[in-house]
N, C-alpha and C positions, 0 to 999 in steps of 0.2 A: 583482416576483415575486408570484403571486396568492399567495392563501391554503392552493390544496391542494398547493404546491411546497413542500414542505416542506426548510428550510435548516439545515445543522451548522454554517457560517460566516458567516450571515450575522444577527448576534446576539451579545449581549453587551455589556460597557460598550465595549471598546476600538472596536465595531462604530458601536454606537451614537454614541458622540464623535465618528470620520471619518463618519458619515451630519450629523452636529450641525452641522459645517463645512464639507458639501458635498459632500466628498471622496467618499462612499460613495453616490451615487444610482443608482436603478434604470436597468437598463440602461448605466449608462457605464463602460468599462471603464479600470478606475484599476489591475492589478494592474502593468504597468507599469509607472506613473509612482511607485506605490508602494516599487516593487523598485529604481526608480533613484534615487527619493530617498532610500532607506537606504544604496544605495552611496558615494552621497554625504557623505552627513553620518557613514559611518565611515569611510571608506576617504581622502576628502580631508585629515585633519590629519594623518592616519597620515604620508600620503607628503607632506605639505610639511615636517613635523616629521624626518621622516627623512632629506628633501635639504638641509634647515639643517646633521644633524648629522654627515652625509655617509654614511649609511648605507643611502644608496636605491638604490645602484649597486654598492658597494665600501665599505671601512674596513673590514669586518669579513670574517669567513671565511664567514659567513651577512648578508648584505645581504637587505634586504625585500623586493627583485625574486627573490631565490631561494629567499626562504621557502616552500614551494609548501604547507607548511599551511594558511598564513593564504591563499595565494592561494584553496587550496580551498574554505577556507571562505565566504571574504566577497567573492569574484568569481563562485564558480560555484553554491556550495549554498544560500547565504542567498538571492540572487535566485530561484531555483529556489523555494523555499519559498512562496513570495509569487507566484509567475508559475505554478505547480500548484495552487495552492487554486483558483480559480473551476476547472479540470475537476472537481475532485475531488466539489465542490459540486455541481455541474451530475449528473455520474454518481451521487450519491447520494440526489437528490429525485427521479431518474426511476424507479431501483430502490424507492422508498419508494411512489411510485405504482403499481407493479407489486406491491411487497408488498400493500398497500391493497385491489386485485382481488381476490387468494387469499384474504386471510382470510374467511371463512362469518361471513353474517349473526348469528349466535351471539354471537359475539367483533370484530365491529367495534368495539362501543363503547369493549372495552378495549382495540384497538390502537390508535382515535382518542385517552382516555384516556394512554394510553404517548409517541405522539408530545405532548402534550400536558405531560407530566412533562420529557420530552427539551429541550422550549425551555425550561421553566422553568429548567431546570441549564443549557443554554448560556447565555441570560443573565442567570444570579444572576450577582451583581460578586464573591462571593467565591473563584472557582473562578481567575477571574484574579487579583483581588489575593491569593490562597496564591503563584498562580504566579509573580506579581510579586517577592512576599518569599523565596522560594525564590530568583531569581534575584537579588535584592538581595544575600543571605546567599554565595551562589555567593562573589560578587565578593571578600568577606573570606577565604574557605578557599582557591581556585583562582589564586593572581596569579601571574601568568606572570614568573620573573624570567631565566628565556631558556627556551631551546630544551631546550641539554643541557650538560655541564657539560663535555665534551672540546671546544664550539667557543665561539665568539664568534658573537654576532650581534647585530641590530639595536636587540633589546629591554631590552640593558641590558651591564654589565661584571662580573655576578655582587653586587653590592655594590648594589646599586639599580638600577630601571627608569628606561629611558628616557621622554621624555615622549609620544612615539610609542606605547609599550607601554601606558602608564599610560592613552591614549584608549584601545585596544583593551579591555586591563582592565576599565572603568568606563564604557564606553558600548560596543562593537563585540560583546564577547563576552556581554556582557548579552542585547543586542536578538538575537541567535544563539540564545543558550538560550531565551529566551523565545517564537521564533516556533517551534522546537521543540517547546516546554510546549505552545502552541498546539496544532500539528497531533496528537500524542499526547492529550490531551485532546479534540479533536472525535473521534478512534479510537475512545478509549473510550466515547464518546456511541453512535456509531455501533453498536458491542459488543455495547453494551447491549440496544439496539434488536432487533439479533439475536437476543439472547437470549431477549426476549419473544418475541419473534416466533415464536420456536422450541417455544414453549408452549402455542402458542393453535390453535384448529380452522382447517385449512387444505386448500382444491381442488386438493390435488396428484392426481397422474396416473401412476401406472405405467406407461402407455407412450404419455406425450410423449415430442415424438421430439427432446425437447433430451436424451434419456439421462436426463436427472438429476430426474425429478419436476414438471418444471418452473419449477426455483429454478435455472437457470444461468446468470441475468440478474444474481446477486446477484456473482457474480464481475468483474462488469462494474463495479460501485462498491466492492468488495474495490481492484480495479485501481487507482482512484483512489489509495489510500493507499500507491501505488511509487515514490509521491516520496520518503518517508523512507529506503526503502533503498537509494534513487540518492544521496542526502546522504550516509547514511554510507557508501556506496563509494566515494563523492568526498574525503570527510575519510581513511577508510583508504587510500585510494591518495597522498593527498600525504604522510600518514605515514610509508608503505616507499618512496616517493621520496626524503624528505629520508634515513632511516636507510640507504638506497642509495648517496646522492651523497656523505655528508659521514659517518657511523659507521662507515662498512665493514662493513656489515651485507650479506648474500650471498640474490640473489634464492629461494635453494634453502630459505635456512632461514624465509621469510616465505609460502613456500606452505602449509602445512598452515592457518595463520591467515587467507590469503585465501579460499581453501577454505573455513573452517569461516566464514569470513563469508559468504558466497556460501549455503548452506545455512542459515543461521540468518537470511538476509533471505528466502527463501523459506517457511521456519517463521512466523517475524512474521508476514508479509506474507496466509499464507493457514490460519491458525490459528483464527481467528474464523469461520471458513466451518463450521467441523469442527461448531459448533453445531446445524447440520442434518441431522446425520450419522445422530443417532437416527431422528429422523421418517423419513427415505430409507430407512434400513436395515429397518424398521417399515412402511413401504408396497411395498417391495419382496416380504417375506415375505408378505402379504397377497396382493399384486397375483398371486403366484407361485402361491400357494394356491388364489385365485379361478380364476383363467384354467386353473391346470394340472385344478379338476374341473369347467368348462366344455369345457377341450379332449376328456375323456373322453368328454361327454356328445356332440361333435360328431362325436366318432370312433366310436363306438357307433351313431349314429346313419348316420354314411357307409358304415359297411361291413353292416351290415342290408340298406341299401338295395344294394349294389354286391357284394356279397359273400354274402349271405344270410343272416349270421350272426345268432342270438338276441340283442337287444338287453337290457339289464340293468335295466331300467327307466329310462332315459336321458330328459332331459327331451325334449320335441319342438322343440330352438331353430333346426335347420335346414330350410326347403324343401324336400322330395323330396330331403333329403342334396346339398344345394350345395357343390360341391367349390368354387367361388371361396372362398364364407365360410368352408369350412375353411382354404383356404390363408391369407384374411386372419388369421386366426387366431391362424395358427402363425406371420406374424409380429409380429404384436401380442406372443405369448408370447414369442417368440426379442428381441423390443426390452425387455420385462421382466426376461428372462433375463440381458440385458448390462446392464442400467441401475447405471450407477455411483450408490451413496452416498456421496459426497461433492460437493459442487455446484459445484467449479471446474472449466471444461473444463483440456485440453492445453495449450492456447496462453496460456492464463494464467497458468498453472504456466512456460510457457518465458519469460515477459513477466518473471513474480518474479525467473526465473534470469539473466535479460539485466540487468534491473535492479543487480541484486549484482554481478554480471561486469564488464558496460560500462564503470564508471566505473573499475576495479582493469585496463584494458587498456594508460594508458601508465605503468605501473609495467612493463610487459612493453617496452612501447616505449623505455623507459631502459635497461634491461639487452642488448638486442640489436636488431641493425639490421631495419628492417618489413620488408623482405624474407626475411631470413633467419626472420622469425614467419611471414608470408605462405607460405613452402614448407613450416613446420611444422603449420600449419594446416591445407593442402591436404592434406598426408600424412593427418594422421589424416581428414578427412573425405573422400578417394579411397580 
């Protein structure tokens, strides 16, 4: 990675150690081997420790093949976590280059300055080791000594955990929380960065025809960060599966909660953007003000000429009243006129909302057969 790529992940002690040992070299793609050797080293004694105790299949009313919490977690979201960081990465050193062009010679030096502050903070050692003791501390408050108290299951008989539980406990849900702390701490980095950025003299454009200023490229490394809210609709949807199968809990009263999930990963997700909301809303009123008493002065000028009307003192900005460059004009104004302040398009807004959904769809798939979803889903969108 040169010098002006600027990286949120790739830094720090835990970064530094796998680059120490090889693990981490330019160019070579280890997110993989990484994702599959955590599955390994937690998920293997889980299930040999479970088929010694006969809990891997059956014995209990919850066996660890039908946990589908733990499945969620440590089959589908932890890999996930590790196997979305290099896009993540990747879409937010291109947008950081993009930022870089906008800011005015003025304020370069403090947005080099700012990235500059950003690596120090990813990699000082203590941002992870809090994170580390955070998650050390976890393990004394949070022990899992089952599921729920109306079943049996694999991780223990109410009285003490099993030793299957007790790997989860003390290594499985540790290295979970932790790459968690991770990615919410590069967010926050990332935030930040926003934040400045949102302060400093910048080449925006009323009427770029991205609508938005010119910053609709920043939703493009926003996007990156829909891995966390793909995790937690993975973690909630094994949640109302197990309280489905085994509590008797009713798909009707777990809608309002997958709902307000579903919107509050959209909130998350594109909250940080709202930072550009002043400046847009502020070059809007500007742009709206400029153009609407240059249109005057072109329309004063058009109808003198075509019309014969007395002109107001009108500048002279068009040719013998060029009706092309009045029509350019008017739509220059009318792309001012629509330009959103807020700089995520549509489709990133429906990207947040697929994110929260998708993983919460075989929670639907348990309570009624895919075809009978399949004709319900056609109805509403026929």
């Amino acid at each position: 990675m040169s010098a002006s790529e600027f990286s949120l992940l790739r830094g720090g002690p835990l970064f530094q150690i796998s680059r120490s040992i090889g693990l981490a070299r330019e160019g070579r793609p280890v997110a993989a081997k990484i994702a599959l050797a955590l599955m390994v080293i937690v998920l293997v004694p889980v299930v040999v420790a479970t088929a010694l105790s006969g809990t891997l299949l059956g014995g209990v009313e919850v066996p660890l093949i039908h946990d589908y919490l733990f499945g969620a977690r440590f089959l589908i979201a932890m890999p996930l976590l590790v196997l979305a960081a290099p896009n993540a990465d990747q879409r937010i050193w291109r947008a950081v280059h993009h930022m870089r062009a906008l800011v005015l010679p003025a304020d370069r030096d403090r947005f080099e300055h700012s990235l500059d502050r950003l690596r120090g903070w990813r990699d000082s050692v203590w941002p992870e080791l809090v994170l580390f003791a955070l998650v050390v501390a976890s393990c004394f408050i949070a022990l899992p000594i089952g599921l729920h108290d109306k079943v049996t299951d694999w991780r223990g008989d109410g009285q003490g955990m099993s030793a299957a539980a007790q790997w989860v406990a003390w290594v499985g849900s540790p290295v979970f929380r932790f790459l968690v702390g991770l990615w919410l701490w590069r967010m926050a980095l990332w935030v930040a960065l926003l934040f400045r950025f949102s302060r400093m003299d910048l080449a925006l454009h009323g009427a770029h025809p991205d609508g938005r200023g010119g910053l609709s490229f920043l939703s493009n490394a926003q996007s990156g960060f829909a891995a966390l809210v793909v995790v937690g609709g993975v973690l909630l949807a094994g949640s109302c599966i197990f309280e489905l199968q085994h509590l008797g809990v009713t798909l009707k009263s777990l809608r309002f909660l997958m709902a307000g999930y579903i919107v509050l990963g959209v909130i998350v997700l594109l909250a940080p953007l709202l930072l550009l909301t002043p400046r847009l809303l502020a070059l809007k009123q500007s742009c709206l003000l400029a153009y609407g008493a240059l249109g005057t002065d072109c329309a004063e000028e058009f109808e003198q000429k075509w019309l014969g009307r007395a002109r107001g003192g009108a500048a002279p900005i068009l040719e013998a009243g060029d009706s092309s460059a009045l029509c350019d004009l008017t739509g220059v104004y009318s792309t001012v006129s629509t330009m959103s302040v807020v700089p995520f398009r549509r489709d990133v807004v429906m990207l947040a909302v697929l994110a929260g959904a998708l993983p919460l769809l075989p929670v639907l798939l348990v309570t009624m057969p895919i075809n009978e979803l399949l004709k319900k889903l056609l109805s509403v969108l026929m």
